[in-house]
C-alpha positions in Angstrom: 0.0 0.0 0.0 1.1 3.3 -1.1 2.1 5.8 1.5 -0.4 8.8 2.5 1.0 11.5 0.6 2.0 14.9 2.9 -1.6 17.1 2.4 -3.5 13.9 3.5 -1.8 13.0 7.0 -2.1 17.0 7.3 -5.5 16.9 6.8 -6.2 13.9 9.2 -3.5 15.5 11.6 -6.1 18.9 11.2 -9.6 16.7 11.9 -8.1 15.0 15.1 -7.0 18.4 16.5 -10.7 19.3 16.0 -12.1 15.9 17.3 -10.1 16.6 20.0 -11.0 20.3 20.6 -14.6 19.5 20.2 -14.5 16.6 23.0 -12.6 19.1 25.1 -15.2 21.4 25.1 -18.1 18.6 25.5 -16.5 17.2 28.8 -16.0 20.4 30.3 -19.9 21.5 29.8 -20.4 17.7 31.3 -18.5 18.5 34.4 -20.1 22.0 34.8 -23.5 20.3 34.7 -22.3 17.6 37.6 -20.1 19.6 39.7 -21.1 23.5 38.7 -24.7 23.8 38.3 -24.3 24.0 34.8 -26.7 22.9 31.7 -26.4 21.8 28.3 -28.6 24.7 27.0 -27.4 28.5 27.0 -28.9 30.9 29.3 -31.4 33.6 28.3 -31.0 37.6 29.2 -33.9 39.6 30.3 -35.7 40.0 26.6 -36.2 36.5 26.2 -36.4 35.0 29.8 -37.5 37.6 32.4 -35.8 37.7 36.0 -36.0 40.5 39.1 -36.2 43.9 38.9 -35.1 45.3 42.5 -35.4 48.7 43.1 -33.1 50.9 45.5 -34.1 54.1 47.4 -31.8 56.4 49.2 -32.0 56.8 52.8 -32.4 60.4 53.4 -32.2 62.9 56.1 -34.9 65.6 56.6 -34.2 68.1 54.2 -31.5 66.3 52.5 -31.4 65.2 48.9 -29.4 63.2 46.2 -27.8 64.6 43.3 -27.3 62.9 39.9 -23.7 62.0 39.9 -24.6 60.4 43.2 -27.0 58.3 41.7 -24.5 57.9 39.2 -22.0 57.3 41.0 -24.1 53.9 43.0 -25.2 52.9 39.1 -21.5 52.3 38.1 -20.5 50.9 41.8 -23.4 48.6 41.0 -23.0 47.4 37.7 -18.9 46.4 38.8 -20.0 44.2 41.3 -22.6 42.2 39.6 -21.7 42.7 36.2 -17.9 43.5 35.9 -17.5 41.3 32.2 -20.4 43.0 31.1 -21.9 40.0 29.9 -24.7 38.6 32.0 -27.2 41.2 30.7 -28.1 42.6 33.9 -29.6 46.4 33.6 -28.6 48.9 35.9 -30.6 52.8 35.7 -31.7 55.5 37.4 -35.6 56.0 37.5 -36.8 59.4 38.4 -33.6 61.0 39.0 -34.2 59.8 42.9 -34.0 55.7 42.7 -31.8 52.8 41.2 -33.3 50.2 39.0 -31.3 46.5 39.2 -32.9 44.4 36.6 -31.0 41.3 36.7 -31.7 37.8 34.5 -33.7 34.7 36.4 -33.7 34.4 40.4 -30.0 35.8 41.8 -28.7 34.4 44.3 -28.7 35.9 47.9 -24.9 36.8 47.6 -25.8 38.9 44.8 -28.6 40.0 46.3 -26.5 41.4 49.2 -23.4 43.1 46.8 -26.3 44.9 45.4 -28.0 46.0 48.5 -24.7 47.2 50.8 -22.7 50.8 50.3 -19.3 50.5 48.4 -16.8 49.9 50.7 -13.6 52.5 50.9 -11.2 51.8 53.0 -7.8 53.6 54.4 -5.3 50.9 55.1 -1.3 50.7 55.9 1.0 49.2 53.4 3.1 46.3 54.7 4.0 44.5 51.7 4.6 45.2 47.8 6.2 44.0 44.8 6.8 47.6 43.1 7.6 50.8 44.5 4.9 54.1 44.9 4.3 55.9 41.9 2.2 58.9 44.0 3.4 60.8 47.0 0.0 62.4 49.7 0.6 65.0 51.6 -0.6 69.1 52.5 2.0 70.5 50.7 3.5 69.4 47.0 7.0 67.6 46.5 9.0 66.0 43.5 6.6 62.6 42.6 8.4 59.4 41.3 7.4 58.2 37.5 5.1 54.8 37.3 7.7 51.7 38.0 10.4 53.7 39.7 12.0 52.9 42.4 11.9 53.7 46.0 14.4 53.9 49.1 13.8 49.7 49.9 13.1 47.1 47.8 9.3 45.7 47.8 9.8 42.7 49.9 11.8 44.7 52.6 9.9 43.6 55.6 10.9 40.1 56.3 8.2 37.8 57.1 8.5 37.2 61.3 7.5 34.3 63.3 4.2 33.6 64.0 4.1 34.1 68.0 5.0 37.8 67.2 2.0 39.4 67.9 1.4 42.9 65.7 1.5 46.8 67.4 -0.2 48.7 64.5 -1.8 48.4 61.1 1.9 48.8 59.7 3.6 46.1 62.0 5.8 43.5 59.6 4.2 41.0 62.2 1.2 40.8 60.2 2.9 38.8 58.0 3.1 34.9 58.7 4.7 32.6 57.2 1.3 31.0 55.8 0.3 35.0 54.7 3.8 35.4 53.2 3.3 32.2 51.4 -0.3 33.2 50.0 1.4 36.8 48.8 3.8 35.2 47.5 1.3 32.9 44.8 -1.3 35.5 44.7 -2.0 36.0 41.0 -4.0 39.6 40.2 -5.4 37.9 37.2 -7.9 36.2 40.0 -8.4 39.2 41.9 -12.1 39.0 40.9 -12.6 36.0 42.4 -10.4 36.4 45.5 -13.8 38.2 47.5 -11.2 40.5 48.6 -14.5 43.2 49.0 -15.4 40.8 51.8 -13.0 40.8 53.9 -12.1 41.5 57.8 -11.3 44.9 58.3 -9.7 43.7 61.5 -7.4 41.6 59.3 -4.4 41.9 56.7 -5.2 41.8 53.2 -3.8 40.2 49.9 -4.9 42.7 47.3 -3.8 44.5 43.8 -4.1 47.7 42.0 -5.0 46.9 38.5 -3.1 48.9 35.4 -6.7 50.7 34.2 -4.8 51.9 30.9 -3.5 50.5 27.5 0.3 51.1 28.1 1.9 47.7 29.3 4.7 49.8 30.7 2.7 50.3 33.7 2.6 47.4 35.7 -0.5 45.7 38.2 0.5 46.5 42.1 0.5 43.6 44.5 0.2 44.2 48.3 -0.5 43.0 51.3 -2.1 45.4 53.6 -3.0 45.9 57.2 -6.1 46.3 59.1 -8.6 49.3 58.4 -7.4 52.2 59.9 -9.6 55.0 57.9 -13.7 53.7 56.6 -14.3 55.9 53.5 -17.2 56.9 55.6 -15.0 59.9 57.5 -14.7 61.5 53.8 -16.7 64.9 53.5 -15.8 66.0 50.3 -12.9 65.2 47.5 -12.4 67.2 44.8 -9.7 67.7 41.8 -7.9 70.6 40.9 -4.1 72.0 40.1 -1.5 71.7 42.6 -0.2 74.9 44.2 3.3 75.2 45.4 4.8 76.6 48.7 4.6 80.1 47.2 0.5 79.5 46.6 1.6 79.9 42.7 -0.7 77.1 40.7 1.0 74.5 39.1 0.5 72.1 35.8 0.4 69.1 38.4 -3.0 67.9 38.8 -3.9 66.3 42.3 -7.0 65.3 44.6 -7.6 67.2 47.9 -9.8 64.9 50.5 -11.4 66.7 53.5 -12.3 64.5 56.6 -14.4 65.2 59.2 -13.5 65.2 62.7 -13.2 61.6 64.0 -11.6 61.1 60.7 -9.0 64.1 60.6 -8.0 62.4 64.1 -7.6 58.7 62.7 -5.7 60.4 59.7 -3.7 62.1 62.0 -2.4 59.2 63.9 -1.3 57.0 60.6 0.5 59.6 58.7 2.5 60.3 61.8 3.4 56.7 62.2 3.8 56.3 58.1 5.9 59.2 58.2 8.8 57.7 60.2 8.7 54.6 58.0 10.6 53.6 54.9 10.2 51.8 51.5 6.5 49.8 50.9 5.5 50.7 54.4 5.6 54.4 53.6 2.7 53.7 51.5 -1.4 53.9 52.7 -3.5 52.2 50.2 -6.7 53.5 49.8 -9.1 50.1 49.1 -12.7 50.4 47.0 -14.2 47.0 47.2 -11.2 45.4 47.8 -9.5 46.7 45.1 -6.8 49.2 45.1 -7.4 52.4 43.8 -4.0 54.1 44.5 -1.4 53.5 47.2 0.4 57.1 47.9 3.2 57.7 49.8 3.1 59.8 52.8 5.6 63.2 52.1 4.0 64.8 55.5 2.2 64.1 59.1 -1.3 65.7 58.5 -3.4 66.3 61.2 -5.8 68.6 59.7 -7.9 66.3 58.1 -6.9 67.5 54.3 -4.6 65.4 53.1 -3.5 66.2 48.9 -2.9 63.1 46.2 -0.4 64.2 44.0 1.0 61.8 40.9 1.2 61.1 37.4 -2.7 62.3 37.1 -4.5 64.2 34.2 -7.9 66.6 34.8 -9.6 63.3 34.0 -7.8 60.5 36.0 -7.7 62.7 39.3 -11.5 63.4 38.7 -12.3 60.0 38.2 -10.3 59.0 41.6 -12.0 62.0 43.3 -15.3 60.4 42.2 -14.5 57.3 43.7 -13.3 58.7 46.8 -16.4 61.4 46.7 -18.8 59.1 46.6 -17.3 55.5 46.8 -18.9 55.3 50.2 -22.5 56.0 49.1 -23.0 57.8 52.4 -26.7 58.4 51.5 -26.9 54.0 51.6 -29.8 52.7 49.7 -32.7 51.0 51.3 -34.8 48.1 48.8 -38.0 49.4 48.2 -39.0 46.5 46.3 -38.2 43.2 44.9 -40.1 42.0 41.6 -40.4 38.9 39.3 -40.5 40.9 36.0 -41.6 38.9 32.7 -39.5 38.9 29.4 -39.3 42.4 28.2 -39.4 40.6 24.7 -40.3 36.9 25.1 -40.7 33.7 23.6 -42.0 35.1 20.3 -39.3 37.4 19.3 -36.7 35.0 20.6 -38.7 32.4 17.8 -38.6 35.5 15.3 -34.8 35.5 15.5 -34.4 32.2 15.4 -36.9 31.4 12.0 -34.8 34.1 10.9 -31.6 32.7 11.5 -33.0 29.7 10.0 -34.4 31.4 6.5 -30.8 32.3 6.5 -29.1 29.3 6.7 -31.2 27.4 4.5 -31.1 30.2 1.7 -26.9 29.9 2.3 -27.3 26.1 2.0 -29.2 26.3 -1.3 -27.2 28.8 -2.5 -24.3 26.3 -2.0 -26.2 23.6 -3.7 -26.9 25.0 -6.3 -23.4 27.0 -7.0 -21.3 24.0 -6.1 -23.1 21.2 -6.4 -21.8 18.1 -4.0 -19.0 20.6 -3.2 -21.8 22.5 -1.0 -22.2 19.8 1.2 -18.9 20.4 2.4 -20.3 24.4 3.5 -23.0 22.1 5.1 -21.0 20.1 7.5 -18.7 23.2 8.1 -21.6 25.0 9.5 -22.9 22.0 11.2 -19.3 22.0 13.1 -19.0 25.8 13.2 -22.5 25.6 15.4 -21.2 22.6 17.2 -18.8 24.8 18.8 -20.1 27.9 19.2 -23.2 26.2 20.9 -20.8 24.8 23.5 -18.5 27.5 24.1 -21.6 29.6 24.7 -23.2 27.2 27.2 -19.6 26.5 29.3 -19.7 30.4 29.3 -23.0 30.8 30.8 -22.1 28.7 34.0 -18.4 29.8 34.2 -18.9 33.7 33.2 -22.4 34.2 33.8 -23.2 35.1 30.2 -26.9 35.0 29.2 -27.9 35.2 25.3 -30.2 37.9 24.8 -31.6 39.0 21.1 -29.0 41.0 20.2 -26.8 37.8 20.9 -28.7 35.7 18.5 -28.6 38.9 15.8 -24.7 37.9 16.6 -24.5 34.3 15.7 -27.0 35.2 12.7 -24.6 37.5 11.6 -22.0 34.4 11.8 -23.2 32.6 9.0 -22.8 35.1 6.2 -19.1 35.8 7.8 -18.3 31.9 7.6 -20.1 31.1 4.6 -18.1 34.2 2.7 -14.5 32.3 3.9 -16.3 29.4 2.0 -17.1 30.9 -1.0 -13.3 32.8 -1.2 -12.2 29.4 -0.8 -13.8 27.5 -2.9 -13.6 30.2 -5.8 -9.6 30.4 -5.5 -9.8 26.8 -6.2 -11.9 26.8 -8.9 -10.0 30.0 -10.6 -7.1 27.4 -10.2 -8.8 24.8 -12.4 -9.3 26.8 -15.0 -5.8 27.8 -15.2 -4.9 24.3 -16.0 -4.0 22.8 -12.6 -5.0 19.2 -11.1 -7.8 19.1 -8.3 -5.3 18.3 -5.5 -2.2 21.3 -6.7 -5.9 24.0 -7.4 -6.7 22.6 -3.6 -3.3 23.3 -1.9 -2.6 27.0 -4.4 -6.3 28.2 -3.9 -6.0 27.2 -0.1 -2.7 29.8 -0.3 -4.2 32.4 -1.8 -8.0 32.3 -0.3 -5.8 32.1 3.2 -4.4 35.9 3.4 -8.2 36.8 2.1 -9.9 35.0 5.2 -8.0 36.2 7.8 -8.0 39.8 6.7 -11.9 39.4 6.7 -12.3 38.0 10.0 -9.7 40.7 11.0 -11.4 43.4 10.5 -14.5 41.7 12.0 -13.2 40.7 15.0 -11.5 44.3 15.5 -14.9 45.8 15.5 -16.5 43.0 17.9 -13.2 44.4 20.5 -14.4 48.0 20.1 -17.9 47.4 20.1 -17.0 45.3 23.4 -15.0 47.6 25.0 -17.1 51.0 24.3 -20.6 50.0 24.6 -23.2 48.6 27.6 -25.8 46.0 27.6 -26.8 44.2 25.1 -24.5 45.6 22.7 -21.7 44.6 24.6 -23.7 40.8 23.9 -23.6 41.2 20.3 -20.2 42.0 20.3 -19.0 39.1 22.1 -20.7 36.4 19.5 -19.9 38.2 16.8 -15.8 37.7 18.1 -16.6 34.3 19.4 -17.9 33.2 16.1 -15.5 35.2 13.8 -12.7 32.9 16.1 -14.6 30.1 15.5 -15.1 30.6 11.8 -11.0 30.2 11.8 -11.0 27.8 13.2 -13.5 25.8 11.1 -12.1 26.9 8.0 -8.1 25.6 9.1 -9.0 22.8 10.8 -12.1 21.6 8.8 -12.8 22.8 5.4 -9.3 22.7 4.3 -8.6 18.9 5.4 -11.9 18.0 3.8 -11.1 19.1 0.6 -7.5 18.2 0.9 -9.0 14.6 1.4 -11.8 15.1 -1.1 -9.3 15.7 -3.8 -8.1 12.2 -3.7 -11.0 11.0 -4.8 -12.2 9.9 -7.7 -15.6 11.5 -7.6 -14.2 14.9 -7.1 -10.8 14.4 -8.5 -11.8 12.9 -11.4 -13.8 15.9 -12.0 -17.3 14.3 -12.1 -19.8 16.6 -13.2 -21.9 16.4 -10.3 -18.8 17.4 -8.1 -19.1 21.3 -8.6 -14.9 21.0 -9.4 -15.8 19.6 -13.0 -12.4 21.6 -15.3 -14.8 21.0 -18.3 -17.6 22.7 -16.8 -15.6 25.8 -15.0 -14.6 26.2 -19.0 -10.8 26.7 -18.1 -10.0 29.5 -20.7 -7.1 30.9 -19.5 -3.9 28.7 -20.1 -0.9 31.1 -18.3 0.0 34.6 -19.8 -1.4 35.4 -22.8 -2.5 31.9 -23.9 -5.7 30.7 -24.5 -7.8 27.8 -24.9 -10.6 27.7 -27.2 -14.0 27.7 -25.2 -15.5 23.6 -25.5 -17.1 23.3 -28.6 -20.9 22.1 -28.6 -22.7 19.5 -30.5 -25.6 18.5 -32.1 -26.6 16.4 -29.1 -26.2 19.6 -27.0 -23.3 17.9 -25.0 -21.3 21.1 -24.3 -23.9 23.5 -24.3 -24.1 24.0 -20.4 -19.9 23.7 -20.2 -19.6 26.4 -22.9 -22.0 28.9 -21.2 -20.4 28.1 -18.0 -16.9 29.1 -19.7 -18.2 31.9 -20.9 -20.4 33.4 -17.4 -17.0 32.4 -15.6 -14.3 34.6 -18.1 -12.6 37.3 -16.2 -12.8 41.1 -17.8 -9.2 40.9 -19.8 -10.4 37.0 -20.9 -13.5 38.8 -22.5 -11.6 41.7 -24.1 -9.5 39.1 -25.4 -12.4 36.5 -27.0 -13.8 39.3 -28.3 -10.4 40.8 -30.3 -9.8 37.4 -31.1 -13.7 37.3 -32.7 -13.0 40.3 -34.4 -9.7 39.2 -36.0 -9.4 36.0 -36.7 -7.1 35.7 -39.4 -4.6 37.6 -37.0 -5.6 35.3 -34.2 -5.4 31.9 -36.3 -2.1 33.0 -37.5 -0.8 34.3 -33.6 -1.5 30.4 -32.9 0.2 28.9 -36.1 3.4 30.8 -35.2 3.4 29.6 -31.6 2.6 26.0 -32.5 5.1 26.1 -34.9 
């Protein structure tokens, strides 16, 4: 028995690597639905499955109200804690420039329930630990402030971890740190911060947190910490506001910086840390100011400040101190929120629009099946079983995400995956049109299989390129159920790749060997005789097939003709017009 030749074991190298991706995917959903509390079918968003609609009230004073970036303020806060992908479809307004409306999919759990219901939590605490130096200085009066990354008088492990019997003085004492705490600092990944319910914990303990890089340049690097107890709540914040530094003289400067006032329990508390910070050196200089658990910027202390007004100087623009005076403003909601009420809503859209988009999606792929068919004959069953795999795929990946990321399919979802067979039945078509342009140029099926597969390649990916590139900025700029049409329009522009290497290719690499398709049966859809192959290399042609009185040919010849490029036209028709200087063109390169 003959050896395989190369494209064949790459092709059955190619299907394995799927088989195998495909089981992957299929035993992960399996051990979701044991161990997770996953399912085999996708979860639904609001439109199409309903859920609870819980609606928050401000606890007021007499006489006091709530302004709008309050309001916005808790709207943001919100939508972080429950929805911090953006991807479960959960709906967080304002109603009546007084309330906040949670609309979230199906029956949340209680922990949800209670992130939604409790005040942000800011929190003041000492640095122990770090693995970079400061990159902003606080104080009452301004001073030189180190660039991101740069370092600081001790390294970031300075503080050695000390034995466990050691028992701690103050929120900056190395004695904190056990070995079993050093240990966990040591493995902490920021990657998992999310998951680390870091907002939960003690205040009365050390904590294990980051503060994440919030910008595009990879330069600046995420801050790990370990930190001590709560020393400040954000709840002793009156006011924080942005504006230009001033120096000694009073003169304003180009520095941008945030000025926090506290009141009077706080101003004392303030007091007492700086003056201890102030003595210290290296990480321990540092008082990390905590929303949610998260970092938010870790300052150095330049000054002991005992009036209750400290100043946050740094690398900031007019819009990044803003932002962190926002955040320190408001991050404690000091209004709080009381639940007015707590709802079972219905689908704002339902089961009938969700079956709308779906017999849509269905006209669609059948119309793209026929249209197959009847282009490419047998050939279109290969765009068939493509799509079949393509959905294979994406149907799983969407169902492990529900359970693992809490994604829920909304409408605008399904217009996503709609959208996804035009995008991978146009990578078919390229493809099987670079093969075809191939045949006519005089090649055998398996050499116009492995050429057209080079040149329908560089096409493809550009394509989904430029798709996916819109389903990232779509992702990253817009809200709700945008945000959902965005990600299935990536997911399945990834998949269609992926489909298109690992199954379309090998399929016809393994087609090609056969005799039905490489023998160029006229049922195949790769038939030479039928494609018409007129164009022979540069400047040679082949006469068009001839037709009888049978009518054998007839079909082949209009075929050639429907398939001619532009210059192969102008050049049947010259040679129509002149054929005596055609017929001798050809006797002088036969002879």
């Amino acid at each position: 028995m003959a050896a395989r030749s190369t494209p064949v074991k790459k092709a059955w190298r190619s299907l394995t690597w799927l088989m195998v991706i495909i089981v992957a995917l299929i035993a992960i959903n399996g051990a979701g639905v044991l161990f997770a509390k996953g399912t085999w079918l996708p979860q639904l968003a609001l439109d199409l499955k309903g859920g609870t609609q819980i609606i928050l009230a401000p606890k007021l004073a007499s006489g006091q109200s709530v302004s709008t970036d309050q309001l916005n303020q808790a709207v943001s806060i919100i939508r972080q804690r429950i929805d911090a992908a953006g991807v479960s479809e959960s709906e967080i307004n304002t109603q009546g420039n007084k309330n906040v409306v949670v609309s979230l999919p199906g029956i949340p759990d209680q922990a949800t329930i209670d992130r939604i219901e409790s005040s942000a939590k800011l929190e003041f605490r000492a640095v122990i630990q770090s693995d970079a130096a400061a990159v902003s200085t606080v104080g009452n009066t301004p001073s030189p402030t180190p660039s991101p990354g740069a370092s600081d008088s001790a390294a970031p492990s300075a503080s050695p971890a000390p034995e466990p019997s050691v028992s701690p003085s103050n929120g900056s004492d190395p004695a904190w740190v056990t070995p079993a705490l050093q240990k966990e600092f040591d493995s902490f990944n920021c990657a998992s911060l999310d998951k680390a319910n870091t907002n939960v914990a003690p205040a009365d303990k050390p904590l294990i947190t980051c503060e994440i890089n919030g910008t595009l340049n990879d330069a600046i690097p995420d801050y790990k910490y370990i930190l001590g107890p709560v020393e400040v709540s954000g709840e002793r914040i009156k006011d924080a506001t942005n504006g230009l530094v001033a120096n000694s003289q009073g003169v304003s400067t180009n520095q941008w910086g945030v000025n926090i006032v506290f009141d009077a329990e706080g101003a004392r508390e303030f007091g007492t840390v700086t003056t201890r910070l102030f003595g210290l050196t290296g990480a321990r200089h540092q008082f990390a100011i905590v929303l949610d658990g998260k970092v938010i910027s870790a300052p150095t202390v330049n000054a002991v400040i005992t009036d209750g007004k400290p100043q946050i100087t740094g690398s900031f623009t007019q819009e990044t101190s803003k932002t962190l005076a926002d955040q320190l403003k408001f991050g404690a909601l000091p209004i709080g929120f009381l639940v007015q009420s707590k709802d079972t809503i219905t689908a704002t859209l339902g089961t009938t629009q969700l079956l709308s988009g779906l017999l849509a999606g269905a006209i669609g792929l059948i119309l793209v099946i026929g249209y197959s068919l009847l282009q490419y004959r047998t050939l279109g069953l290969v765009t068939v079983a493509s799509l079949v795999v393509a959905f294979s795929i994406t149907y799983l990946i969407v169902t492990i995400l529900g359970w693992r990321e809490g994604y829920r399919l909304s409408l605008a979802g399904v217009a996503g995956l709609i959208v996804a067979i035009g995008i991978t039945a146009d990578s078919f078509i390229v493809y099987f049109e670079r093969i075809r342009d191939e045949l006519r140029d005089g090649r055998v099926l398996v050499s116009a299989v492995e050429a057209g597969w080079k040149r329908a390649l560089r096409t493809i990916f550009a394509s989904d390129a430029v798709n996916f590139l819109a389903a990232i900025v779509l992702f990253l700029l817009a809200v709700g159920n945008v945000r959902g049409f965005a990600l299935t329009l990536g997911l399945t522009t990834i998949v269609d790749v992926l489909v298109v290497t690992m199954f379309t290719h090998p399929m016809l690499q393994l087609l090609a060997n056969t005799e039905f398709f490489g023998g160029g049966h006229r049922f195949s859809g790769l038939d030479p005789r039928a494609l018409g192959a007129v164009y022979r290399g540069r400047a040679q042609f082949r006469e068009p097939v001839p037709t009888t009185k049978s009518g054998k040919g007839i079909a082949a010849g209009k075929e050639a003709a429907r398939r001619q490029t532009i210059a192969e036209r102008k050049a049947a028709e010259l040679a129509a017009a002149n054929p005596q200087k055609s017929s001798a063109r050809t006797k002088g390169k036969d002879s």
